[in-house]
C-alpha positions in Angstrom: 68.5 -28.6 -47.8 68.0 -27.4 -44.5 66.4 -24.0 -43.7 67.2 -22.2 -40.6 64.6 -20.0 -39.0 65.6 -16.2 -38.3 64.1 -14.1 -35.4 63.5 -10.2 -36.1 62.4 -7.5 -33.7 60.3 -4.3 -34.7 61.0 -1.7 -32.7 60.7 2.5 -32.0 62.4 4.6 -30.2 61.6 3.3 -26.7 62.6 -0.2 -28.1 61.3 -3.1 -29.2 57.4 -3.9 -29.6 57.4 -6.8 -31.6 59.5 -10.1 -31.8 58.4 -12.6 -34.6 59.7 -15.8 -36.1 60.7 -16.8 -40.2 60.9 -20.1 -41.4 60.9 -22.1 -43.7 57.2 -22.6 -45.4 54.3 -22.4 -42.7 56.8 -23.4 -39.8 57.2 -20.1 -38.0 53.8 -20.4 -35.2 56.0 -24.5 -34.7 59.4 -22.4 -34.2 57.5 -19.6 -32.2 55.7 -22.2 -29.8 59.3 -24.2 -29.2 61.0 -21.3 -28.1 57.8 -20.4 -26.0 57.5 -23.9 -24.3 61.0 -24.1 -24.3 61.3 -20.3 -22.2 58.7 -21.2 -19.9 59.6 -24.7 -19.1 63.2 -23.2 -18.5 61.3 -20.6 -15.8 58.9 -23.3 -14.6 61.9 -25.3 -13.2 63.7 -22.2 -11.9 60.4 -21.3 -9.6 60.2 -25.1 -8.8 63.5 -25.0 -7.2 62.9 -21.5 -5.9 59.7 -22.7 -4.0 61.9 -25.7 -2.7 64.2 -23.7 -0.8 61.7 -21.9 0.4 59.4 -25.1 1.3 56.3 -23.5 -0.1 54.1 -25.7 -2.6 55.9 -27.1 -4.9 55.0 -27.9 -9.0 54.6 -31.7 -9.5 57.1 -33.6 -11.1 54.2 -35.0 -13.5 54.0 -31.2 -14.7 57.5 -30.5 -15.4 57.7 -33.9 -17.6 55.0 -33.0 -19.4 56.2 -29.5 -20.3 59.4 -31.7 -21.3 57.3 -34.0 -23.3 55.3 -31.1 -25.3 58.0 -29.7 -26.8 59.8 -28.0 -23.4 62.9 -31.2 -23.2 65.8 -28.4 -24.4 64.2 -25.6 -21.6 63.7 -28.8 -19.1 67.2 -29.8 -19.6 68.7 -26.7 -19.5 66.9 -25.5 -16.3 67.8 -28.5 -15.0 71.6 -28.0 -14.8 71.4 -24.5 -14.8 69.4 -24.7 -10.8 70.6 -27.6 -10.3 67.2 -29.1 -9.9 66.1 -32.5 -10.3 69.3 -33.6 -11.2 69.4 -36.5 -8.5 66.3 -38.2 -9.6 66.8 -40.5 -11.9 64.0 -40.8 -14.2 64.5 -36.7 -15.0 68.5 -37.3 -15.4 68.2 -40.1 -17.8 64.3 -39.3 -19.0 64.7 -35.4 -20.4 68.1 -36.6 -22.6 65.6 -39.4 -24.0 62.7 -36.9 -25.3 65.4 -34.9 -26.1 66.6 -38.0 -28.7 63.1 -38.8 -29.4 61.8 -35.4 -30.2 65.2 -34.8 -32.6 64.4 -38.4 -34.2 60.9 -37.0 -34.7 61.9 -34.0 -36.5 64.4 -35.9 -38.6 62.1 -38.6 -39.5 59.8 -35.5 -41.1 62.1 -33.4 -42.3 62.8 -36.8 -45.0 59.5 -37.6 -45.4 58.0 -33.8 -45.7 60.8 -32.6 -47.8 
C-alpha cells in the first residue's frame, strides 16, 4: 500500500513559523531533504542562467549534475525548462530524464523489498 507524505504549517497571527513533513514510518527528514534539494537545485539553475546573461561567473555544469544526481533530478529538470537553461546540451537534455528513471527505479525497487 502506498503512503503519501502530507506537509503541515504551524503558524500565529503574523503567519507561518514552522513547515514540517509526515510520512510514512521514519521517512519524513528523506521527504524533507527531497523537497530541499529539489527547491534549491530548481534556484541553483535559475541563478546559473541569471549569471549567463549577465556574463558574470558562472556555476559548473559538474555542480548542477550533481545536485541532479543527489536527489535534485525533479528541481534540475524543472529549472531546466522553466529558464530554459541547458536545454541545448545534450548530456543535461537526455542525462537529468535518466536519473530521473533511475532514481524512480530506485525507490520502486525499495519500496518492494522494504515493504
Amino acid at each position: 500500500m502506498l503512503h503519501l507524505l502530507s506537509l503541515g504549517v504551524i503558524g500565529g497571527a503574523d503567519g507561518p513559523t514552522a513547515i514540517f513533513v509526515t510520512g510514512p514510518g521514519d521517512f519524513s527528514l528523506i521527504w524533507l531533504y527531497l523537497i530541499a534539494i529539489n527547491i534549491v537545485t530548481f534556484l541553483i539553475y535559475g541563478l546559473d542562467k541569471w549569471e549567463a546573461k549577465r556574463d558574470a561567473r558562472r556555476i559548473s555544469e559538474k555542480t548542477l549534475l550533481t545536485l541532479a544526481v543527489i536527489g535534485g533530478s525533479i528541481g534540475a529538470y524543472a529549472g531546466m525548462h522553466y529558464f530554459r537553461h541547458k536545454t541545448r546540451h545534450w548530456y543535461f537534455r537526455y542525462g537529468i530524464p535518466l536519473i530521473i528513471a533511475a532514481q524512480l527505479a530506485l525507490v520502486v525497487l525499495a519500496g518492494y523489498l522494504f515493504a
